[in-house]
N, C-alpha and C positions, 0 to 999 in steps of 0.2 A: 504493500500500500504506500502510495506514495504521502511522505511527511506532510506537506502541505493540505493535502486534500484532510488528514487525519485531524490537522490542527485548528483547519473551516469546522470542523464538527462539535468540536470541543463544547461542551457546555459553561456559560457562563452561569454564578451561583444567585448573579442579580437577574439571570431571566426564568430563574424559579417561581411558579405560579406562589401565592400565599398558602397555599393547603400544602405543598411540599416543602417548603420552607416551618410551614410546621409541625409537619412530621419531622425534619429534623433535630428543630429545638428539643420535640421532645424525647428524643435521646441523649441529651446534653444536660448535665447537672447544674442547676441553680449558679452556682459561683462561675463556672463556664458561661454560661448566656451572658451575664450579666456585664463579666469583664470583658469580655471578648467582642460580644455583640453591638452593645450598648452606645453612643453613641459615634458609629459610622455611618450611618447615612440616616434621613428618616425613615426611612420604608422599615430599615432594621426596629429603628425604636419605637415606632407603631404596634410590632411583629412581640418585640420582645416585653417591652412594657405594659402591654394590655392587660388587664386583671383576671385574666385567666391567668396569667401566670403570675403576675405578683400579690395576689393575694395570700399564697405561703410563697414563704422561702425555705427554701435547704441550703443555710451559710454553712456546713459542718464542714473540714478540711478535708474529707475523705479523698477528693479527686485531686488535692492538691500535696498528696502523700509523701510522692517524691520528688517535690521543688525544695530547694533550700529554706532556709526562716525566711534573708531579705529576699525573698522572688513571693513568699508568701504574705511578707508584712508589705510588700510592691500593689502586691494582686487586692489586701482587704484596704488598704487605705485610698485605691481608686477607688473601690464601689462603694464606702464609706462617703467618702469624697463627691464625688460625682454621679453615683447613680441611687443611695440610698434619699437623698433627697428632694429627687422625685418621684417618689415610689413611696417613702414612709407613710403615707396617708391610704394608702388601699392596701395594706397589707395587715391581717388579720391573724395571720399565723405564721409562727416562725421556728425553725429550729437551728439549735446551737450548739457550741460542743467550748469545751474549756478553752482554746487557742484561738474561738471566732466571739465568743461572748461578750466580754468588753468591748472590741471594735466594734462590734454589729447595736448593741444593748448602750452603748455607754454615752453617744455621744447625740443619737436621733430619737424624739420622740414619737411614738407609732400610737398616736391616738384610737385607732382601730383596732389595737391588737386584743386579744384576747382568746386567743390557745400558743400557749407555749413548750415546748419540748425542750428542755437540758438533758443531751445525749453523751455518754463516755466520761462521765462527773465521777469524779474519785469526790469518798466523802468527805474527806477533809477538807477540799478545795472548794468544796460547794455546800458548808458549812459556814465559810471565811466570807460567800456571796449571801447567808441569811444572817448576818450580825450587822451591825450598824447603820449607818446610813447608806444603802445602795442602791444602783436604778434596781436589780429584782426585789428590793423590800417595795418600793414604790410602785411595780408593777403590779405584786400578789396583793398587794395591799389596795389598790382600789381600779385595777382590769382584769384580770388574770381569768378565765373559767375553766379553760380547761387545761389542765397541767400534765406532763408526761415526764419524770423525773426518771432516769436509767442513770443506776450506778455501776461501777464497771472498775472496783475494787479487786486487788488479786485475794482468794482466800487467807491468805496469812496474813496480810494484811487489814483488815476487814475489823473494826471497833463496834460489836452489834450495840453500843450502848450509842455511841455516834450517831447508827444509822437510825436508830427508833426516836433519840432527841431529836433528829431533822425532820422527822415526819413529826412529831410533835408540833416543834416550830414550825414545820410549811402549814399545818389546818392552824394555827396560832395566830398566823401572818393573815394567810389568805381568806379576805371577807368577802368575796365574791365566787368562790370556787366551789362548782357543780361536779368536776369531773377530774379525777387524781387517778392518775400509773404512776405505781412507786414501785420500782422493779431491779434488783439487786442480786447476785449472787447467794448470799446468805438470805437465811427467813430470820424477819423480825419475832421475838418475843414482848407479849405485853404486859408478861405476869407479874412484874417488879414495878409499874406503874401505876403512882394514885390514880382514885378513879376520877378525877379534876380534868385526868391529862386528855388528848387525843380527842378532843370535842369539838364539833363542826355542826354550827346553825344553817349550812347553805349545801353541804357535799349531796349531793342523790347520786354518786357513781363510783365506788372505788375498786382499783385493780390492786391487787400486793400478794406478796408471799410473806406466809408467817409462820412458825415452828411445829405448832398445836393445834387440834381443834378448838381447845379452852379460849387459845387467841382469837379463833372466829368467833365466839361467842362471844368475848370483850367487846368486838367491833358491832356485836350487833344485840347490847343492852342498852340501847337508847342515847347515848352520848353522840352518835351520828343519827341524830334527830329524822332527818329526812330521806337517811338513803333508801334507795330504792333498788338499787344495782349493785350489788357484790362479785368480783370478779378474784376467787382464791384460790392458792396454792398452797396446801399444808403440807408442812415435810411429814 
């Protein structure tokens, strides 16, 4: 075949109709589109901005595994920078991970948000985010509903006193919150806890793992007033 004749055939990626151009997006993860996409042309930021897709985000590092820190601290202070704040207002759900959480959380207010995911959270480190003053005490404290907490502790590691005071603290914080995944390698025990603790005016849905059946029965003598939905795992 002759070169030229090959190279007339070639497809250009800007004479993609919009329905293929979105089927490619969505094979592309969140921090991809966004850095990459975002503003090159409008047609892109039409394509990629629209609230089909940014109403969640997936900021987690996972696709950005194998870039250095500074190609990664490169990659979150663009979309921090320049594309988070066009977007902070139609995004409603977001997930994060320890190395995207501050950038993403720390500096843009997302007046719509209200389901959150903290994914691959050692507990000590996301302990350090429900003490004092922080955008997540501000969040849980007056947006938050639906919450998805994934610990990701290695077993020897693993303080079970840590992990039960954090779910304390997060229904403690959170006055808004219908829907908690609290989900961890080890199972929580409740049996060392006053009955004062672990009490929620607003929860109607919780996921977790816990030691005992005794534990399921804690969780379902009244101190979670309204739930409705139990989702357990007893070792």
């Amino acid at each position: 075949m002759n070169m030229s004749t090959f190279n007339n055939n070639d497809i250009n990626i800007f004479d993609l109709s919009d329905e293929l151009l979105l089927y490619i997006f969505n094979k592309l993860h969140t921090i991809e589109l966004l850095y990459s996409l975002v503003n090159v042309n409008q047609r892109f930021d039409r394509l990629v901005l629209d609230p089909l897709y940014t109403h969640y985000l997936d900021l987690t590092v996972r696709p950005l595994r194998y870039y250095t820190s500074p190609v990664k601290t490169q990659i979150f202070d663009r979309i921090r920078t320049q594309v988070l704040p066009r977007i902070h207002q139609k995004s409603n759900k977001i997930t994060v991970d320890p190395l995207s959480m501050e950038c993403i959380l720390g500096t843009i207010y997302y007046s719509e948000l209200n389901s959150l995911s903290l994914v691959n959270f050692q507990s000590e480190t996301l302990l350090q985010h429900l003490t004092g003053d922080t955008i997540l005490i501000r969040l849980l404290t007056g947006q938050i509903t639906h919450l998805v907490i994934d610990i990701n502790d290695k077993i020897s590691e693993i303080s079970g006193g840590n992990k039960l005071n954090m779910f304390a603290l997060i229904l403690s914080i959170s006055k808004c919150l219908i829907d908690l995944t609290f989900t961890e390698r080890i199972q929580i025990s409740f049996s060392n806890l006053p009955s004062a603790s672990c009490v929620s005016s607003t929860l109607t849905k919780l996921k977790i793992n816990v030691s005992t059946f005794d534990d399921c029965l804690y969780l379902l003598d009244g101190r979670l007033q309204h739930l409705s939905i139990l989702i357990i795992d007893i070792a």
